[in-house]
Legacy VTK file of the C-alpha trace (Angstrom):
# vtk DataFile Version 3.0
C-alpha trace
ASCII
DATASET POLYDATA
POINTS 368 float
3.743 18.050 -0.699
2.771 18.560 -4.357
5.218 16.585 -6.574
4.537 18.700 -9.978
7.522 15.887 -11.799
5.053 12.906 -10.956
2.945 11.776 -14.192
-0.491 11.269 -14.719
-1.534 7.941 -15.948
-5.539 8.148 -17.449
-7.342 4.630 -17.522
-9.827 6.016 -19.701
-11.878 2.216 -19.489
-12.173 2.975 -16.029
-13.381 6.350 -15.923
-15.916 5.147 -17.819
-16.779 2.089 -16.020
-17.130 4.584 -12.596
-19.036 7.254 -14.602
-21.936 5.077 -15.817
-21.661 3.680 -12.307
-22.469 7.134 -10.371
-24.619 8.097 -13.109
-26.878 4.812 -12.543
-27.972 6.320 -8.661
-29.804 9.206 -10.823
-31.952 6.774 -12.881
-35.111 5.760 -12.004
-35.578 1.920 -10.689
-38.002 1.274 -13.809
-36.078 3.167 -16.500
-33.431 1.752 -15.383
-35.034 -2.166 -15.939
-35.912 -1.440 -19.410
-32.411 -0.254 -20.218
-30.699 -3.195 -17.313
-27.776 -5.165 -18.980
-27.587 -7.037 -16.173
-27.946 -11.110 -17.584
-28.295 -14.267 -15.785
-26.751 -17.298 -16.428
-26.455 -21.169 -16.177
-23.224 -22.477 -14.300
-22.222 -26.085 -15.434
-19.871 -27.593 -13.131
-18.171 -31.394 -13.582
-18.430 -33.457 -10.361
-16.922 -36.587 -10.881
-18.835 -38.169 -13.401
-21.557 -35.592 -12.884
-22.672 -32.694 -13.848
-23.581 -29.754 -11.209
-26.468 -26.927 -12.723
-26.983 -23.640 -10.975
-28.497 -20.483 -12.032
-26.696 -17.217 -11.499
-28.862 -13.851 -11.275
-27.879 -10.413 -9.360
-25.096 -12.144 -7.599
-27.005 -14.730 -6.275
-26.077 -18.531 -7.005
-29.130 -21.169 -6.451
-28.136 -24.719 -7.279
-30.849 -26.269 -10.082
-29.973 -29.929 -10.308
-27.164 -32.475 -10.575
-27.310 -34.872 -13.775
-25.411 -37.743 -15.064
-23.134 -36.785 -17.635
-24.737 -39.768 -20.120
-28.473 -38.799 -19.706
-28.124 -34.928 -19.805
-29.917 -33.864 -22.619
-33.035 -35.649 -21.409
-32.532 -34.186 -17.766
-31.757 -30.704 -18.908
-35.043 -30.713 -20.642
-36.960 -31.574 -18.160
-35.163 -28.847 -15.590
-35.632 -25.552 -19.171
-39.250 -27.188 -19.241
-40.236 -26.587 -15.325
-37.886 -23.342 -15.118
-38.815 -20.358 -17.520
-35.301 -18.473 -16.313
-33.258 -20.404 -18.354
-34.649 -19.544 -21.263
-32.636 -16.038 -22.021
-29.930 -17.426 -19.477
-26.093 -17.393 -21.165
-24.512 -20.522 -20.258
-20.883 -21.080 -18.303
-18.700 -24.044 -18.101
-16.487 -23.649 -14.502
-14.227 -26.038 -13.942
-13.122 -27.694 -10.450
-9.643 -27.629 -9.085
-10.554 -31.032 -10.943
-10.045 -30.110 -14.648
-7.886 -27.244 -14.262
-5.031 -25.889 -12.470
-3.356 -21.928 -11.900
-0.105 -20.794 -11.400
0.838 -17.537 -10.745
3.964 -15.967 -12.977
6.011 -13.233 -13.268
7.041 -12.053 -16.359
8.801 -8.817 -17.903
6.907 -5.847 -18.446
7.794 -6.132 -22.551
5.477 -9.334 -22.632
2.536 -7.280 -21.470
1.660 -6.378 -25.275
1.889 -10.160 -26.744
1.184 -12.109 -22.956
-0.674 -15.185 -24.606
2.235 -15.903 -27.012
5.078 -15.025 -24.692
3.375 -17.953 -22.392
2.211 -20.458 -25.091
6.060 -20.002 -25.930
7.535 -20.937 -22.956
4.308 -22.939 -21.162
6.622 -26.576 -21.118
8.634 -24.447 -18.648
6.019 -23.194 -16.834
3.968 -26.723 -16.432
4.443 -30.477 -17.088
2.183 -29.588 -20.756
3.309 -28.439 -24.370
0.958 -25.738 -25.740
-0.851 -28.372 -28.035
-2.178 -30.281 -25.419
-4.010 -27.783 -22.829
-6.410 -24.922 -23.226
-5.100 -22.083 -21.120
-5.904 -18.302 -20.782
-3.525 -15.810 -19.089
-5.031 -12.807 -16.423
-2.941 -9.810 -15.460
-3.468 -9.304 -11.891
-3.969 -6.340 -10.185
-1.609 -4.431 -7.039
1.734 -3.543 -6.531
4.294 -5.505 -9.447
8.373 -5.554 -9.038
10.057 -2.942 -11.436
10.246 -3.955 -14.388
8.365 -6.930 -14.389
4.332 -7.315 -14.414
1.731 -10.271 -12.323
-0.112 -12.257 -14.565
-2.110 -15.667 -13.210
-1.651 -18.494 -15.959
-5.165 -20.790 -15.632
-4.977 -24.053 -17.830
-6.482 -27.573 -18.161
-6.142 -30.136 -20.761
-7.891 -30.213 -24.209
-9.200 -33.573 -23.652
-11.444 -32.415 -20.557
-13.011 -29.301 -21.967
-13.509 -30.487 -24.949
-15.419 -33.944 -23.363
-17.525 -30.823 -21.512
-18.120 -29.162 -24.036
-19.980 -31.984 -25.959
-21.712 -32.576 -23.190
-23.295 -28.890 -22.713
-23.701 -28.699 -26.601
-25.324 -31.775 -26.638
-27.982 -29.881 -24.333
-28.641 -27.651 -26.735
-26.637 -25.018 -24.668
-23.849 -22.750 -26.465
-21.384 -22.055 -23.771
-20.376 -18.195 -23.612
-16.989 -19.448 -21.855
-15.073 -21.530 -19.813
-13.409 -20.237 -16.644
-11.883 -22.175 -13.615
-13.463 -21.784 -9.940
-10.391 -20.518 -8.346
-10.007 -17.423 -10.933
-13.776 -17.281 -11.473
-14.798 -14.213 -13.766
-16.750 -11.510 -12.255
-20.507 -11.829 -13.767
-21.349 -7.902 -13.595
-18.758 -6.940 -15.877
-17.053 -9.052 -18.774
-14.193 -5.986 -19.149
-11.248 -8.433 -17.501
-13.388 -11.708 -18.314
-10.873 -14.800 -19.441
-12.229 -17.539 -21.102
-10.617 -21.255 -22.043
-12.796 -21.981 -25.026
-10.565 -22.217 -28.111
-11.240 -19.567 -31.454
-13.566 -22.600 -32.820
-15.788 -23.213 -29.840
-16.571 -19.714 -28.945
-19.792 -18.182 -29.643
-20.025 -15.680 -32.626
-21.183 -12.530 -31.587
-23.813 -10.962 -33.833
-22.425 -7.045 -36.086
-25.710 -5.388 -35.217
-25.241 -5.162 -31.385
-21.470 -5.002 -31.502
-22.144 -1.947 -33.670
-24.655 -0.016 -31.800
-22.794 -0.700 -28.862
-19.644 0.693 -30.365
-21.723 3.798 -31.738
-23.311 4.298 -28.507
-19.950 4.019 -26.560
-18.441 6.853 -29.287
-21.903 8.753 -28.066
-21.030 8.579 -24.567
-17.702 9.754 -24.947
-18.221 12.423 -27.090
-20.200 13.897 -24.689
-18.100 13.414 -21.560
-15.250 14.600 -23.273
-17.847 18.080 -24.336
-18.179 18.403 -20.336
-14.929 17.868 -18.885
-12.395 18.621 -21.635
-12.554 22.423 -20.751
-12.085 21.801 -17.605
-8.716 19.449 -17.568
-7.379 21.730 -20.633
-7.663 24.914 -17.863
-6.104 22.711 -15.157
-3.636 21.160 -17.586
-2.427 24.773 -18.854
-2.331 26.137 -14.970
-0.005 22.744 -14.359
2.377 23.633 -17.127
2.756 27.278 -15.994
3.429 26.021 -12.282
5.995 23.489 -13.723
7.823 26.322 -15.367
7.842 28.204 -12.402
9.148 25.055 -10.468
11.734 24.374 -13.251
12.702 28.103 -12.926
13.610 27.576 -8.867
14.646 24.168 -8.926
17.668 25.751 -11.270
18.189 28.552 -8.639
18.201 25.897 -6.012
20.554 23.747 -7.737
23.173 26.890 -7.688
22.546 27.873 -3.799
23.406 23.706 -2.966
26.647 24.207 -5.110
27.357 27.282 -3.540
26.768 25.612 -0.047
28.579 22.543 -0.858
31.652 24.458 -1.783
31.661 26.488 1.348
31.026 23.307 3.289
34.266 21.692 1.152
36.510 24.541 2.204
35.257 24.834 5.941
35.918 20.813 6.088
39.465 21.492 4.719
40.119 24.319 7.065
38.901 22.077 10.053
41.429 19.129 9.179
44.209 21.739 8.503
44.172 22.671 12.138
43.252 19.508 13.720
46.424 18.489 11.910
48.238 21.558 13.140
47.289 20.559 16.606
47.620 17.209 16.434
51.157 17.191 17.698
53.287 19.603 20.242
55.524 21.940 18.176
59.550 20.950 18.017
60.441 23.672 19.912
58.280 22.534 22.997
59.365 18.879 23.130
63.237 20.065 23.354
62.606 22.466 25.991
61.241 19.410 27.802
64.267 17.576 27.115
66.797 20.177 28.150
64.894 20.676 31.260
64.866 16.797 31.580
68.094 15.695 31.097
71.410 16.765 33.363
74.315 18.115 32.378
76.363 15.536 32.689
74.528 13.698 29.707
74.467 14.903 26.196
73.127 14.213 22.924
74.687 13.545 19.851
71.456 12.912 17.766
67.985 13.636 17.890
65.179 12.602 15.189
61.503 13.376 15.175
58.653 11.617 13.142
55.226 10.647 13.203
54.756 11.051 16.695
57.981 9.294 17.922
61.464 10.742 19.464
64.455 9.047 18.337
67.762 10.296 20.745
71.398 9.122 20.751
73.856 10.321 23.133
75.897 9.531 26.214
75.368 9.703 30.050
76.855 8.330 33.139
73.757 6.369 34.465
71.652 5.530 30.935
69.254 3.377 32.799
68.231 6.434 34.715
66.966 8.199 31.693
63.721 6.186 30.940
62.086 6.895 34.042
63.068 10.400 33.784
61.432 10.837 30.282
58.344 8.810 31.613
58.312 10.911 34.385
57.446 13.754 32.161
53.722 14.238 30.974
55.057 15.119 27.686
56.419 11.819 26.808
55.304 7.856 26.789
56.451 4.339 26.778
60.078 5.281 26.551
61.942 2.505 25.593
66.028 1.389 24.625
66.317 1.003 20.279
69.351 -0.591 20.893
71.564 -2.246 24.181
73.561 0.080 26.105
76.987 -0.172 25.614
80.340 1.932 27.310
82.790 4.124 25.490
86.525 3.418 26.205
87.652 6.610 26.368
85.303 8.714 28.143
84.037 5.599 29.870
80.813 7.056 29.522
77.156 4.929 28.269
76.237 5.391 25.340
72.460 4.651 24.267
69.885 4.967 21.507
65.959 5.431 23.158
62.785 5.528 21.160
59.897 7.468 22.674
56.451 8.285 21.942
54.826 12.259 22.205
51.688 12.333 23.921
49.765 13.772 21.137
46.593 14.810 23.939
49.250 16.531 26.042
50.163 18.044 23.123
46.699 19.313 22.085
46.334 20.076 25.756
49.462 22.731 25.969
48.663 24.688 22.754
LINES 1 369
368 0 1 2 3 4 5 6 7 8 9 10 11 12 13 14 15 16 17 18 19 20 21 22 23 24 25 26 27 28 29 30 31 32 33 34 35 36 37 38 39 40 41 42 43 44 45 46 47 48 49 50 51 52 53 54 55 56 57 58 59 60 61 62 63 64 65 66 67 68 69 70 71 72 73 74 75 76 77 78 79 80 81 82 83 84 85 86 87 88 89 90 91 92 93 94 95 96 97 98 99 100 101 102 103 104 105 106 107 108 109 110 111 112 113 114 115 116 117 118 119 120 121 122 123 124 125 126 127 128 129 130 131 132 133 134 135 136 137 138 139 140 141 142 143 144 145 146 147 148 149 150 151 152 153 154 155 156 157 158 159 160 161 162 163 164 165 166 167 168 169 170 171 172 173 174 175 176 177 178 179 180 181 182 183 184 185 186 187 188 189 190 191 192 193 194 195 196 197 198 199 200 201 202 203 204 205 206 207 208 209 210 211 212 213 214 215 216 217 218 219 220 221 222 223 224 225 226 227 228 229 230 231 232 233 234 235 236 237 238 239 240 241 242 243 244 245 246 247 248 249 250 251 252 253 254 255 256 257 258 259 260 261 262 263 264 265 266 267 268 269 270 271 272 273 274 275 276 277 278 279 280 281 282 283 284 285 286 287 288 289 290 291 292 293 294 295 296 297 298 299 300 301 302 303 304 305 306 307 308 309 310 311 312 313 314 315 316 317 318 319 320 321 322 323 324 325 326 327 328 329 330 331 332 333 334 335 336 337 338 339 340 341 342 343 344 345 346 347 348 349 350 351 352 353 354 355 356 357 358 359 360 361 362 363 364 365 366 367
């Protein structure tokens, strides 16, 4: 069913990112080369006291060479030299479950705005480091996150070890575009959710030009998608907010039939347990009829109590004993009992007793 109360959250970023897409199965294959963004790149890996070269193009991964950390320059040279691919190639540094470590955290959903400094505040907690001495990045992670409360992975590794790579790439000639870790690797298609280790300081500078024809050509793009589909969602949106008035308008009416109902069902409830009490017990009336047609006439009573289900009598009788299996005898009454011993008047020479017993509240259901 339609829940019209639900709200509509819009990732605009990606819309876009599944427009362009769709829209890149309508391009032709060589238009679509001279206008490719698509990059490839030069993976440096540490490997003891190694370093591990691949080349990364189109998803594909081919391992170049392995050289030794103190000859590199001369090694890489001879690898750009034979290999004309490297030449436009943006360069990585990944490190091993070596140099760098992840933890997965969970933090409040308030830190989402300021996550770096909420976790460069409280990062001794987190790990055995203090802020000053590791380079660390934090990712949010996608799927399903506790209420309140949001995913994020925290990847880290100590200053001293990217730094010592990153003289060793530099001294190359390489500038690294970032530093990532293996286990949290960033996706080489698109750079949207990309982390990277490097410091402020050791980061490439990008270039104003491309940043800003980029940034015009994104404002392009969305002015027209929002020409072609803004009609469309403003129609739907206005058709939404008429059907939510209409649902407002009977959810109020329903509101008033549920009171309505629930009152009704109050009183029929009260009306029920009136009656149930009414029947719960035989009428006074019936239970001394039973006990005149009980007892003989040679016994009388001289006090008789009723209460919460239980018959209280006092009296006198020739033969007292006899009268608890007579009042157990009856179907009317139960577990009959003596309140008190019997003892004998001197006068009439008569017993006298006091006997509790209990009213068979079914039989008493049963006769009305």
């Amino acid at each position: 069913m339609l829940d019209l109360n639900s709200t509509i959250d819009l990732n605009f970023k990606q819309f876009f990112r599944w427009w362009k897409r769709e829209l890149g199965f309508l391009v032709p294959e060589k238009l679509k080369q001279l206008v490719s963004d698509k990059q490839s790149f030069i993976i440096i890996s540490p490997k003891g006291g190694r370093l591990v070269l691949s080349y990364a193009y189109d998803g594909q991964i081919e391992q170049l060479a392995t050289v030794d950390r103190g000859a590199r320059d001369l090694a890489f040279q001879s690898i750009h030299e034979k290999d004309e691919r490297l030449a436009k190639a943006g360069v990585i540094i990944r490190l091993t479950n070596q140099e760098a470590i992840q933890k997965e955290l969970s933090l409040p959903a308030a830190a989402k705005e300021n996550l770096y400094q909420v976790v460069a505040y409280e990062l001794d907690r987190y790990t055995p480091f203090k802020a000053e001495q590791v380079y660390f990045a934090v990712k949010p992670l996608e799927g399903v996150n506790e209420p309140g409360h949001i995913r994020v992975m925290l990847i880290l590794t100590t200053r001293e070890i990217l730094d010592g790579l990153y003289e060793d790439v530099t001294a190359m000639g390489l500038s690294p575009l970032f530093a990532d870790y293996e286990g949290s690797a960033n996706s080489l298609d698109h750079f949207t959710y990309a982390y990277n280790l490097l410091p402020d300081r050791l980061r490439q500078k990008t270039a104003k030009i491309p940043r800003l024809i980029n940034s015009a050509l994104i404002m392009l793009t969305c002015l027209l998608l929002i020409s072609v589909i803004a009609a469309p969602v403003w129609f739907e949106y206005q058709t939404v907010n008429a059907l939510q008035i209409k649902a407002d308008s009977l959810e109020k009416d329903a509101k008033k039939v549920k009171a309505l109902q629930s009152d009704i069902d109050a009183v029929i409830d009260e009306t029920r347990q009136l009656i149930k009490e009414k029947t719960a017990t035989p009428e006074v009336i019936v239970i001394l009829n039973t006990l005149s047609s009980l007892i003989k006439d040679d016994t009388w009573l001289s006090y008789l109590q009723y209460t919460d289900g239980h018959l209280q009598i006092q009296g006198e009788s020739p033969a007292a004993s006899t009268l608890i299996a007579v009042l157990e005898a009856s179907e009317l009454f139960v577990n009959a009992r003596f309140a008190s011993p019997v003892t004998q008047d001197s006068v009439s020479k008569l017993e006298r007793f006091q006997i509790t017993v209990d009213v068979d509240k079914a039989e008493g259901i049963a006769r009305e």
